[in-house]
ZAMARGU-4260 file (C-alpha; in steps of 0.2 Angstrom, whole numbers, plus 5000, padded with zeros to 4 digits):
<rodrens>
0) 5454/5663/5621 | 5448/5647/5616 | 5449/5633/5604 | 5439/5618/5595 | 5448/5602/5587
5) 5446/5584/5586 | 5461/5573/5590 | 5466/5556/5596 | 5470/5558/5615 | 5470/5538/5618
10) 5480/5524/5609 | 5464/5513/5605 | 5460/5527/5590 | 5445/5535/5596 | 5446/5554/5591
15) 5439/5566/5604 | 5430/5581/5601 | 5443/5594/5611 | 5438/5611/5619 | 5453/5620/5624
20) 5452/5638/5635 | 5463/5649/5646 | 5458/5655/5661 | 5459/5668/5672 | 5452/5673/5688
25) 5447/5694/5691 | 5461/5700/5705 | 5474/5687/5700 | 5487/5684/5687 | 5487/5665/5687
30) 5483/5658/5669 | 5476/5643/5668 | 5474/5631/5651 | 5458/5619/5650 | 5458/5605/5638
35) 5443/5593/5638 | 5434/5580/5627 | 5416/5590/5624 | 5411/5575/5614 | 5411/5564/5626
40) 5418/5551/5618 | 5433/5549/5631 | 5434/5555/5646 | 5447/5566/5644 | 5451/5581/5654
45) 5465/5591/5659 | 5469/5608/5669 | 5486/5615/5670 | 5491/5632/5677 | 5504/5641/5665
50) 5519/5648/5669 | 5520/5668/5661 | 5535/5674/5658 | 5544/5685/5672 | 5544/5701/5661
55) 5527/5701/5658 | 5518/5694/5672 | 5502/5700/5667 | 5502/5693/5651 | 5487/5685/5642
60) 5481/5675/5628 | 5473/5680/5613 | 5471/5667/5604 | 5474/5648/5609 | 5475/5633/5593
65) 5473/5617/5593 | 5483/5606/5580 | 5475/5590/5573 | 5491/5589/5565 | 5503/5589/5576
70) 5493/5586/5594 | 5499/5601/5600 | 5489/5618/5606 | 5498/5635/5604 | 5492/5649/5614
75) 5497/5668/5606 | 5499/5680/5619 | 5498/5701/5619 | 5516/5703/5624 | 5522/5694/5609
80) 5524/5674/5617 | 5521/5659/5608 | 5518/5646/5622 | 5516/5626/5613 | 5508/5614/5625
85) 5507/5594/5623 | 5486/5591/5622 | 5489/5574/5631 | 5495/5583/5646 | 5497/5599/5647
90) 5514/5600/5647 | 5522/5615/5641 | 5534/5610/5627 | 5538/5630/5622 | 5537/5647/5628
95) 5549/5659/5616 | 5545/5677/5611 | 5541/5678/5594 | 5537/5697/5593 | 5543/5715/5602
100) 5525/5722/5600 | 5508/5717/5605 | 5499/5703/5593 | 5482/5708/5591 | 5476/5696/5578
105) 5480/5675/5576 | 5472/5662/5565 | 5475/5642/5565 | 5485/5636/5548 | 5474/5620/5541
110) 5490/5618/5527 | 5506/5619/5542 | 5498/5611/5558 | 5502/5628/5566 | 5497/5646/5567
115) 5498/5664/5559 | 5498/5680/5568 | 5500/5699/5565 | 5507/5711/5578 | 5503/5729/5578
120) 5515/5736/5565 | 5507/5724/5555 | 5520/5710/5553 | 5515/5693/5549 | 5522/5678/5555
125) 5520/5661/5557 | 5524/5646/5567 | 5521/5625/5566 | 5530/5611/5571 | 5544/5603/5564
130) 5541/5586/5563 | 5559/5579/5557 | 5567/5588/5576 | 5552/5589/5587 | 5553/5571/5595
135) 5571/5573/5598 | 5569/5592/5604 | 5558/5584/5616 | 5570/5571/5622 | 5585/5578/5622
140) 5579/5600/5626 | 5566/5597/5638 | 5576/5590/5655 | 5565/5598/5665 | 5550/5587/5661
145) 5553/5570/5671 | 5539/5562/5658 | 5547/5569/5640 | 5549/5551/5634 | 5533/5547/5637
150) 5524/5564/5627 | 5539/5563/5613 | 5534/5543/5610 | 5515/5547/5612 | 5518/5561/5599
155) 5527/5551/5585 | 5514/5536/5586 | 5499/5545/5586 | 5505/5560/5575 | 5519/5549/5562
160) 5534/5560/5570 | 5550/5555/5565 | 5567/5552/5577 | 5561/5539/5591 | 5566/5525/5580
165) 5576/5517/5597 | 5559/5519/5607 | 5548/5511/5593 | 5561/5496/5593 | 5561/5494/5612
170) 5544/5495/5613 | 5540/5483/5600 | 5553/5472/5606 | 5545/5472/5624 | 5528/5468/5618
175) 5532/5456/5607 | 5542/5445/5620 | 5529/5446/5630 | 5515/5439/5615 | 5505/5453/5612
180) 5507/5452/5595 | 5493/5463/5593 | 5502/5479/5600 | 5517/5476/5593 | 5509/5476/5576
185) 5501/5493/5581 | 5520/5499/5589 | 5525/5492/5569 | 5512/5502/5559 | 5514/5519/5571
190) 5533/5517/5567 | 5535/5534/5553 | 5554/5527/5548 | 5547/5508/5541 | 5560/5501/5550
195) 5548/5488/5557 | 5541/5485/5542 | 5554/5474/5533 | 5557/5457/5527 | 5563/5450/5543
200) 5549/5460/5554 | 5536/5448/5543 | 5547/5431/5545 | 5545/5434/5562 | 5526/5437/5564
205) 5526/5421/5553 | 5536/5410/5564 | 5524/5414/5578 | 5511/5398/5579 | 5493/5403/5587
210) 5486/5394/5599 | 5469/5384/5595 | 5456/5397/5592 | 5465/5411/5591 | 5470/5425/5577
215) 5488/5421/5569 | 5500/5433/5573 | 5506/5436/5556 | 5485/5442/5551 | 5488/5454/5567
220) 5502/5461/5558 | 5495/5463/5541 | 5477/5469/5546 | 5482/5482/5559 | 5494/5488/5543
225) 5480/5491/5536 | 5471/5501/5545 | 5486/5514/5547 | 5488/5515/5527 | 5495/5506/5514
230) 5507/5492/5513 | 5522/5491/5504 | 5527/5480/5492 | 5534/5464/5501 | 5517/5465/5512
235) 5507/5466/5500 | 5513/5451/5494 | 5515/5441/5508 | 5498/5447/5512 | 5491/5440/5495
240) 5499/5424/5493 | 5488/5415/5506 | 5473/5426/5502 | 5473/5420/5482 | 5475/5402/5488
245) 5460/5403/5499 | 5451/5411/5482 | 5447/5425/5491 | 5439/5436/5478 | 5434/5450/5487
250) 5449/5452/5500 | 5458/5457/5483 | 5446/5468/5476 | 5441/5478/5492 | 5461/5483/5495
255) 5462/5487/5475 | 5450/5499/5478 | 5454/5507/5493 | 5472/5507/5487 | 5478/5497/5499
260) 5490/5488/5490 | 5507/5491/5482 | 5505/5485/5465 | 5520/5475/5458 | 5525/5465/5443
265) 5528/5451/5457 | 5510/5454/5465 | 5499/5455/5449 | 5507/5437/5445 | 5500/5432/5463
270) 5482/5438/5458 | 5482/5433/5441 | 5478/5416/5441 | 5462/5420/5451 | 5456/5434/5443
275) 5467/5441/5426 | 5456/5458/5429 | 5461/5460/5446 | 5480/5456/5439 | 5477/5469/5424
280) 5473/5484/5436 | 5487/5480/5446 | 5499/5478/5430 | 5494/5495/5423 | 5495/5503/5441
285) 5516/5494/5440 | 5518/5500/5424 | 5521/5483/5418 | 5518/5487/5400 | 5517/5469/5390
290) 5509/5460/5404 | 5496/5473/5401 | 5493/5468/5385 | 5493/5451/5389 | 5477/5453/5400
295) 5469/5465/5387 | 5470/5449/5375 | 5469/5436/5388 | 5450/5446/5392 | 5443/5449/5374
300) 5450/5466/5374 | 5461/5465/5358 | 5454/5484/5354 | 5464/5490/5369 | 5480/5483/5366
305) 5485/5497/5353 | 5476/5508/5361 | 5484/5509/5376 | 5503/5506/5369 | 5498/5523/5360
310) 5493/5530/5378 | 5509/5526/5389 | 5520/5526/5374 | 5526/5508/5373 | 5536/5503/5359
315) 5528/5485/5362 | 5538/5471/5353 | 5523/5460/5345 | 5532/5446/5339 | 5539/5443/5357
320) 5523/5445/5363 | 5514/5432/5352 | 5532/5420/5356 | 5528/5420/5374 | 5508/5418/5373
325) 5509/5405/5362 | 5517/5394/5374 | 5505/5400/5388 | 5489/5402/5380 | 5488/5397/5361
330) 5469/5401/5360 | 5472/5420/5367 | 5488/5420/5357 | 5478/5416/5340 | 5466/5429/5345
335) 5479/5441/5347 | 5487/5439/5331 | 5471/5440/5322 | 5470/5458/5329 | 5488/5461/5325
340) 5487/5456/5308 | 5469/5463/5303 | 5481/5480/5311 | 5473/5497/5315 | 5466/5507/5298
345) 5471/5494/5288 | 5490/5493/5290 | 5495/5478/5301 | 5505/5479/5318 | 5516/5461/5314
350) 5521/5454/5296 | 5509/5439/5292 | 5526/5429/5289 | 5531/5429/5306 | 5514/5424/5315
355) 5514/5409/5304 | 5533/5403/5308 | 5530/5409/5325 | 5516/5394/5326 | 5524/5382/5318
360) 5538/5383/5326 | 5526/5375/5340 | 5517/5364/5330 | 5502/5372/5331 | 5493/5367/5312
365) 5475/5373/5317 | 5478/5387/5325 | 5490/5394/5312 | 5477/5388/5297 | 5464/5398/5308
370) 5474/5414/5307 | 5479/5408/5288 | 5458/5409/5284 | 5455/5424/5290 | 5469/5433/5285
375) 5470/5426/5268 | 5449/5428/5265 | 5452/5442/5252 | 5461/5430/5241 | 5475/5443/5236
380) 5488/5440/5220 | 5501/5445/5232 | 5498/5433/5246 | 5499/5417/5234 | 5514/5409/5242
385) 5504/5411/5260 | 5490/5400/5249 | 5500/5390/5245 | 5508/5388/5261 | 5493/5384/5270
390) 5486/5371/5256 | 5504/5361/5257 | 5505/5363/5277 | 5487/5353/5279 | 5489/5344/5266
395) 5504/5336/5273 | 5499/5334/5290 | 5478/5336/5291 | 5472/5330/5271 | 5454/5329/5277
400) 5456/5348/5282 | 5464/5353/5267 | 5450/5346/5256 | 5438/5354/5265 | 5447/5372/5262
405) 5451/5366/5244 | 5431/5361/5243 | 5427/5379/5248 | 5437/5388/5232 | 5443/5403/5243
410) 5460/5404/5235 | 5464/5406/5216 | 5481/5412/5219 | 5492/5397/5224 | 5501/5384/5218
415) 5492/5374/5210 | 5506/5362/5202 | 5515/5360/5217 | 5497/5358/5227 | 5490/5346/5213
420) 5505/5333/5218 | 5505/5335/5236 | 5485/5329/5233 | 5491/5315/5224 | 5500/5310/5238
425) 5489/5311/5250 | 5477/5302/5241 | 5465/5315/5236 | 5463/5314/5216
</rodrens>
């Protein structure tokens, strides 16, 4: 019986092209297992006889499986054993009978890491690994095998098992002291529970200075992260921050597309002062409804703002919107209540009323006489107090402005007693 798979049989992440067989000589009982690195790509190679059980001495495999999964073999024997052997030596981690009659038929299971077999009355079963109790099972089961620390630490590193959250610690611990930050970071990003993954774990990369020429131990941390998945929410800030003040552009893009990132309210407000795309596909991706909108107006994409408040249904509160962009960004602000008013099929998102107190509540005359022209350009009876409005605002405070409109004769509608004496005064008749 034999068996193909590619697994990582090293910590420096080099995955090995596995052959795994059993063995056994004509005129003798002894089985052997063979597991080797056909690829070449480590010299990896191992040989270790296995123990048969006492009432079936002449027991043999039928099928051997390698997991990717789980770094694990399984060897399915006739008699109806299930033998489990750790690839990175050999040792046997399980031998248990799993059926009274003869298997005769065995396949690996891509979606459990494990195995599948029938026996001859035609039973199926299966078998994988269970990765919440396996490292402890190891540890705590397995006296017999001096080295059990040593394969159930292996195993949870390279294959994300849970339970050897007091190894991982000890180990980090020990290589930190002795300054190889790079392996603790590695120890940190192999660690399934995220226990090493935490505010304080960070605070003290950071407090780590490099010496001349030399990678910081705080980038160790983040970019060996990376390689092992995602970061969370804190890292990907922490890892931002210094990346946006150096301007680097395409840091920031490269992890947004390979989803690197954990995208926050608190880390689209990092990136948006470098890039306010950037910012908007990390706002959507949080689910940080009005700051999406605010990018949409912020990059000319007014059409998207009721677009995608329709999508996600957000009730979004325009008028708090506008109150807020106003401050931050009267040019986008006007923009954005140009599109609300002019509305979607011609029934405005926000009452004209309210943009124009909303702006002159801040003082802003020409932005609100802005929205005022095109709002008011079909010269309706109903909007004659809005005419009038903006005649008397500039009038009052930019005269040359509101000759200029007056010299235009785009409204008919407003005041004109009230805007003939407010002339007068400034000087216009």
């Amino acid at each position: 019986a034999g068996s193909f798979g590619n697994l990582r049989v090293t910590d420096d992440g080099i995955v090995a092209g596995l052959f795994a067989f059993s063995e056994r000589k004509v005129g003798t009982q002894q089985t052997k297992l063979h597991i080797m690195d056909i690829s070449k790509a480590t010299p990896f190679k191992i040989a270790v006889e296995v123990p048969m059980p006492t009432e079936a001495p002449g027991d043999f495999a039928v099928a051997l499986h390698l997991s990717e999964k789980h770094g694990v073999v399984y060897m399915v024997t006739k008699a109806g054993f299930l033998l489990m052997f750790d690839v990175a030596t050999g040792s046997m981690l399980l031998r248990s009978r799993v059926s009274q009659e003869s298997i005769f038929i065995s396949t690996y299971s891509q979606k459990t890491g494990g195995c599948l077999f029938i026996n001859r009355s035609g039973k199926v079963m299966s078998a994988a690994v269970n990765e919440q109790t396996m490292v402890g099972y190891i540890m705590n089961q397995l006296v017999q095998l001096p080295n059990r620390q040593e394969i159930a630490f292996t195993l949870a590193r390279r294959f994300s098992m849970a339970g050897a959250d007091e190894l991982f610690q000890q180990e980090f611990a020990r290589r930190f002291a002795s300054g190889d930050y790079k392996g603790a970071a590695t120890i940190a990003g192999q660690c399934k529970s995220g226990m090493l993954r935490t505010p304080q774990i960070i605070q003290q990369f950071k407090s780590v200075q490099a010496p001349p020429g030399q990678t910081s131990p705080i980038l160790h941390y983040f970019s060996t992260l990376l390689e092992y998945g995602k970061l969370n929410a804190q890292e990907s800030v922490e890892l931002c921050q210094p990346v946006v003040q150096q301007g680097r552009r395409e840091l920031v893009e490269k992890w947004l597309k390979e989803d690197k990132l954990e995208c926050t309210e608190q880390l689209g407000d990092i990136v948006r002062p470098m890039d306010t795309k950037f910012a908007l596909s990390i706002y959507i991706r949080a689910a940080v409804h009005d700051k999406v909108i605010q990018c949409f107006v912020e990059n000319g994409q007014i059409d998207q703002v009721v677009a995608y408040a329709k999508k996600v249904g957000y009730q979004a509160d325009y008028t708090q919107l506008l109150q807020n962009m106003v401050l931050s960004n009267p040019e986008g602000a006007t923009n954005f209540a140009k599109a609300l008013v002019e509305g979607k099929d011609g029934q405005p998102l926000i009452d004209l009323n309210a943009v124009v107190k909303i702006f002159m509540d801040q003082n802003k005359l020409q932005e609100t006489t802005s929205i005022l022209l095109e709002a008011l350009k079909a010269n309706r009876p109903d909007q004659a107090a809005l005419q009038t409005q903006l005649l008397a605002m500039n009038l009052q405070q930019a005269p040359k402005v509101a000759e200029a409109i007056l010299q235009m004769n785009l409204f008919t509608h407003y005041d004109r007693s009230y805007i003939g004496q407010l002339c007068e005064k400034a000087g216009l008749m």
